[in-house]
BAKEDREN-885397 format. One record per residue (C-alpha): residue in one letter; x, y, z. Coordinates in steps of 0.25 Angstrom, whole numbers, plus 5000, padded with zeros to 4 digits. Each point is the difference from the previous one (the first is absolute). Example, Ala and Ser with C-alpha at 12.3 -4.5 7.8 and 13.67 -1.06 7.14 Angstrom:
2
A504949825031
S500650144998
***
This chain:
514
X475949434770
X501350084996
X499050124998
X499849995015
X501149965004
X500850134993
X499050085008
X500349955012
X501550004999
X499850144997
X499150015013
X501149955008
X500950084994
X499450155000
X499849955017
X501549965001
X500450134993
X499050085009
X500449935012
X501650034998
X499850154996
X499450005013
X501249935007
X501050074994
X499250165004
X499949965015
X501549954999
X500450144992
X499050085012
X500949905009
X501350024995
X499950164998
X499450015017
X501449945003
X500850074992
X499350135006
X500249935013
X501549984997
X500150134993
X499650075014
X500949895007
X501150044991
X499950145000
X499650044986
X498850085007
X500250134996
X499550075014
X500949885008
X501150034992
X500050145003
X499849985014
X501149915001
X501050094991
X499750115010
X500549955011
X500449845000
X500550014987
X501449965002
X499749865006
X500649904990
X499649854998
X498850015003
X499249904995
X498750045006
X499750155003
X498950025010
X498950115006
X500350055013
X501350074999
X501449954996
X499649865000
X500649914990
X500149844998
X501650004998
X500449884990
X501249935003
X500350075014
X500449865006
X501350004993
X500250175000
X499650075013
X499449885007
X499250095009
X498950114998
X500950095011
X501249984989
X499250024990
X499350145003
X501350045006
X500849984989
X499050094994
X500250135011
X498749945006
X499449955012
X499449855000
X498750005008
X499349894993
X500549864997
X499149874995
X499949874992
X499150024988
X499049914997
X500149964984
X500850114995
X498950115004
X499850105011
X499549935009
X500749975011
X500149865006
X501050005012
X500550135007
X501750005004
X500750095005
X500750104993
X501449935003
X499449864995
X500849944989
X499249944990
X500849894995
X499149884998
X499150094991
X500750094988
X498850115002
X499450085010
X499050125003
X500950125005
X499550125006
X501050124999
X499850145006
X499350104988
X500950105006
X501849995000
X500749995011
X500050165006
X501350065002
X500449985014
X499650155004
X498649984994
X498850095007
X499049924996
X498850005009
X499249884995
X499349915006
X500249865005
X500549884993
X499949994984
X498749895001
X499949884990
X498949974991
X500149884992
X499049934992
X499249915010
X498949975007
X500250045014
X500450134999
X499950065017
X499750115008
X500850035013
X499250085009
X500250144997
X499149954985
X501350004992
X500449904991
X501149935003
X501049884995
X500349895008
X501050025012
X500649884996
X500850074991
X501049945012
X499549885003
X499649864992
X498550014998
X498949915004
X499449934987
X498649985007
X499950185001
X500550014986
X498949904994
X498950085010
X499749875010
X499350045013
X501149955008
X500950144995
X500450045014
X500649885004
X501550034994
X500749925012
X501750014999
X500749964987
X501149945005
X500449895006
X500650045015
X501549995004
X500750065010
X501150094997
X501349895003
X501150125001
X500650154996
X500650014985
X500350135001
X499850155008
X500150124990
X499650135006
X499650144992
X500150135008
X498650094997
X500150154999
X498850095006
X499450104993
X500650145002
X498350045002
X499849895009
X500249955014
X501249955003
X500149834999
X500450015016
X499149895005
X499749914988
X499249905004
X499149924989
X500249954986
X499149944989
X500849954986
X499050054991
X500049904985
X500350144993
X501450044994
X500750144997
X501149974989
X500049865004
X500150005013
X499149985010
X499350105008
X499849995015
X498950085010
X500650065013
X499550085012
X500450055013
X499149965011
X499350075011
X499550144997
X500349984984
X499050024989
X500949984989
X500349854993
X501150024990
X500249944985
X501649975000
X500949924989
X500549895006
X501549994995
X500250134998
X499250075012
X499350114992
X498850075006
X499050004990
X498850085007
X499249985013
X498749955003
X499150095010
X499349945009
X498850065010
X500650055013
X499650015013
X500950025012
X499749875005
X500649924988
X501149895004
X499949924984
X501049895004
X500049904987
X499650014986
X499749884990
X499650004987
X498749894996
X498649974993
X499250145001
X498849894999
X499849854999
X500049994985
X501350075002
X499850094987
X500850115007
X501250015009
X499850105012
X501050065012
X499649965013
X500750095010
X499849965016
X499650115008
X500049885011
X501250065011
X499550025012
X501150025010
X499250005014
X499149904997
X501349915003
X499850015014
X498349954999
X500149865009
X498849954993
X498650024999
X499250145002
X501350114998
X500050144996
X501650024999
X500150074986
X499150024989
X498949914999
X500050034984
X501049954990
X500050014985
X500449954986
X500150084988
X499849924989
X500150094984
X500449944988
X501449974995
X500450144992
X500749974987
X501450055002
X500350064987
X498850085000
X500350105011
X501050065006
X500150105014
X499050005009
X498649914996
X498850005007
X499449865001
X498449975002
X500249915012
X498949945006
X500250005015
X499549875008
X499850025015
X500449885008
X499949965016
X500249895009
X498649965005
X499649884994
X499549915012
X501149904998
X501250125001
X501049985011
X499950145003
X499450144995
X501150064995
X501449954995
X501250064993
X500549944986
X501250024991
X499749864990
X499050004988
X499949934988
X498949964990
X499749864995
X500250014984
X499449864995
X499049965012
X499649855005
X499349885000
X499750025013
X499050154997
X501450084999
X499750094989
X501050114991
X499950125007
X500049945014
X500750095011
X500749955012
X500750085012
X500849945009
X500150095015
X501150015008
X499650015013
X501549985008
X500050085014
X500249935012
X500049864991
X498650004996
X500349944985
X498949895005
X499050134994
X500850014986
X499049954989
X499849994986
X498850094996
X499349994987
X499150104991
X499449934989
X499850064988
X498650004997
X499850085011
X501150124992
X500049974987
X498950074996
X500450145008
X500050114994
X501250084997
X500050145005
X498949965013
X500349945012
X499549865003
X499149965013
X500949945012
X500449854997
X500249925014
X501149914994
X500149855004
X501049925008
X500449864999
X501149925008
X501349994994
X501049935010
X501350004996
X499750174996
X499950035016
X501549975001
X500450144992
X499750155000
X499750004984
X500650124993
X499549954985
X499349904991
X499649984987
X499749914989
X500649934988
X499250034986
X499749855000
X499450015013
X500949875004
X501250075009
X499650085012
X501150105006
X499750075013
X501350055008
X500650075013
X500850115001
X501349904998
X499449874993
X499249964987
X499149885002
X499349924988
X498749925001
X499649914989
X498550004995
X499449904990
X498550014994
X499549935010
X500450095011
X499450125004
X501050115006
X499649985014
X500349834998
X501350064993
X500650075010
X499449915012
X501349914995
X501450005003
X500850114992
X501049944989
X501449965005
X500750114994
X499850125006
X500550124995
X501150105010
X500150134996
X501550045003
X500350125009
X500250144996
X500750125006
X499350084991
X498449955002
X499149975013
X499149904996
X499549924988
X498550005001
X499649984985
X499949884991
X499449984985
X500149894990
X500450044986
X499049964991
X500349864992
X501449985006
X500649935012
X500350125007
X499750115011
X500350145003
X500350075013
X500350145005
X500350075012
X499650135009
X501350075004
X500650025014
X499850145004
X501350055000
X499849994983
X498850065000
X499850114988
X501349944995
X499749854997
X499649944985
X499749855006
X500249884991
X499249904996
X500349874999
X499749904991
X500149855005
X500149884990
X499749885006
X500049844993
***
């Protein structure tokens, strides 16, 4: 019996010993695959390390260091820099990526804005520019906007085929398109609507034309882009009418940074420019410029007319990154031909001076990308024909850059309390919850939840406070309005009066409101 019982001692014993030599291989197989991964995470791989050295090298605490250009996961930045923009520009770089990580990885879980202070999490994934900031004479001819590449499933495509980040590198993004759910175009607005209660402040900066370009004589449109030129923000501006020319300009300190050529033909009148989605994923942003004025179609009564030209325009490209050229740029634009003949139009042909695009879309089948014109028809008091027009986007977002579109017949609905005005202007907060659309004298703002679609929005009564601009010796007429992006205010500029013309540098004026 303690014969056998040896032998099966040692039986259970020689198993045991196999058993935990086999344990402890997959753990040391285990443990060395993580410490590879880490190494890699860490940046003791010899090709990420040179990589990095070459040309994000200078990027300290970084905990993490990424593929995909100067991406790092910055350790501690709550209590440092706080934001990804203070960050990267405390290193001579441009932010053009900001997100929450998931698990001290590269992956990123939440997308912010640049300008987002992180101070509820002590890391975050920052994305700075691979290149320093230029010298302010730079000739760089680059492309467009440096484009984001993080660790993550749902990398995108905008439609010319290139990959592209997420344009919510300016607004909060939707948790259901970040975990890849069907429901990815429904962004809806992000904030909770509230009128504007009264002014804090009017500051206005004086902008210099170039000595190469056209004079800024009849400046009438503005977009705010989210971009900054040594910390400031940067504007676009054009001249109406027979202009084929939008301008990149500092906003404080009114330096022309280089122009923007658009296709011309004799019969251009561009009125408004806004910036939005280029798609409804909003992956990119895009200039919209309106080639909508059409002076003698303000005497049409309604119905069949042929005062004017019965084709309009809108030139749509995407937004150029401003530190990468300089001069004169050549954009693709994609050219989308537009009319008034839809069945339900009030007549075949109207004039237009406002334009804005929806940024976050609705409950209600408003989608990012969404484009809205509201007419001015105002001769011999026929404002009962001014109408908001819409374009939905699927029907431009997959244009091709560089071609001209077939004709869209864009479509009416009733807005009421918009007949009252001949509308100069509109446009659209970032958080799609503030609608502005003006007259040559006053700013009106319409409220918009997640449940309302534009056309609901603006069917209501405007806010109580309305804004006046003051009068001017030295300016005709305010047409334009554009929110600045994540801040509760509007800029606004002026054509000059005649008498100045080919001697005026117009202000713009930025109005902070509570």
């Amino acid at each position: 019996m303690v014969g056998k019982r040896s032998s099966n001692i040692f039986v259970v014993t020689s198993i045991t010993r196999i058993i935990f030599t086999f344990i402890t291989s997959i753990l040391f197989i285990a443990k060395f695959n993580i410490y590879e991964v880490c190494a890699h995470s860490f940046d003791h791989s010899i090709n990420l390390r040179q990589n990095l050295e070459t040309s994000c090298g200078d990027l300290t605490q970084a905990r993490v260091r990424c593929d995909g250009g100067c991406t790092v996961l910055v350790n501690d930045l709550s209590s440092t820099y706080q934001s990804c923009d203070n960050y990267c520009q405390g290193h001579n770089r441009q932010c053009v990526g900001a997100w929450d990580e998931d698990d001290n990885s590269c992956t990123a879980k939440e997308t912010f804005g640049c300008d987002f202070k992180f101070t509820l999490t002590p890391d975050a994934l920052c994305r700075c520019s691979t290149e320093l900031f230029p010298k302010e004479n730079s000739d760089s001819t680059s492309s467009y906007v440096d484009l984001v590449v993080v660790k993550s499933s749902n990398t995108n495509k905008d439609s010319s085929g290139a990959i592209s980040t997420f344009y919510h590198d300016i607004l909060h993004k939707n948790s259901d398109f970040l975990n890849g759910n069907s429901n990815k175009n429904n962004f809806f607005p992000t904030a909770q609507p509230k009128c504007p209660r009264y002014q804090v402040s009017q500051t206005g900066y004086k902008q210099f034309s170039s000595p190469k370009g056209r004079p800024y004589d009849e400046i009438s449109m503005i977009a705010v882009s989210k971009q900054t030129w040594s910390g400031q923000p940067v504007i676009w501006i054009a001249n109406d009418k027979d202009e084929n020319f939008v301008y990149a300009s500092t906003l404080h300190t009114g330096k022309s940074l280089f122009r923007v050529e658009l296709p011309y033909n004799v019969n251009n009148d561009i009125e408004s420019m806004s910036i939005g989605p280029c798609n409804t994923d909003r992956t990119t942003s895009c200039l919209y410029v309106a080639n909508i004025g059409n002076n003698p179609a303000q005497s049409c009564k309604g119905g069949s007319c042929n005062r004017g030209a019965a084709l309009r325009s809108i030139f749509k490209f995407k937004e150029p990154d401003i530190h990468r050229h300089s001069g004169k740029v050549e954009a693709s634009v994609a050219i989308l031909p537009i009319d008034y003949m839809d069945i339900s139009s009030p007549s075949e042909r109207a004039d237009a001076e406002s334009f804005f695009v929806d940024f976050t879309g609705d409950k209600n089948n408003g989608k990012p990308g969404d484009l809205y014109i509201v007419t001015k028809w105002n001769k011999n008091k026929r404002k009962r024909l001014t109408r908001l027009f819409k374009y939905p986007v699927e029907f431009h977002e997959n244009a091709k850059y560089g071609e001209t579109s077939e004709v869209y017949s864009v479509q009416p609905t009733e807005n009421s309390p918009l007949k009252k005005r001949t509308w100069t202007d509109a446009d659209m907060s970032v958080d799609g919850s503030l609608i502005a659309i003006r007259d040559g004298r006053n700013v009106y703002f319409f409220t918009r939840s997640s449940s309302e679609s534009v056309t609901e929005a603006l069917k209501k009564k405007p806010c109580e406070y309305v804004y006046r601009t003051p009068k001017s010796k030295n300016y005709a007429q305010f047409e334009a309005v554009g929110f600045l992006p994540n801040k509760n205010a509007f800029a606004e500029i002026s054509e000059c009066k005649r008498s100045n013309y080919g001697d005026c540098d117009p202000h713009a004026y930025v109005i902070a409101y509570k």
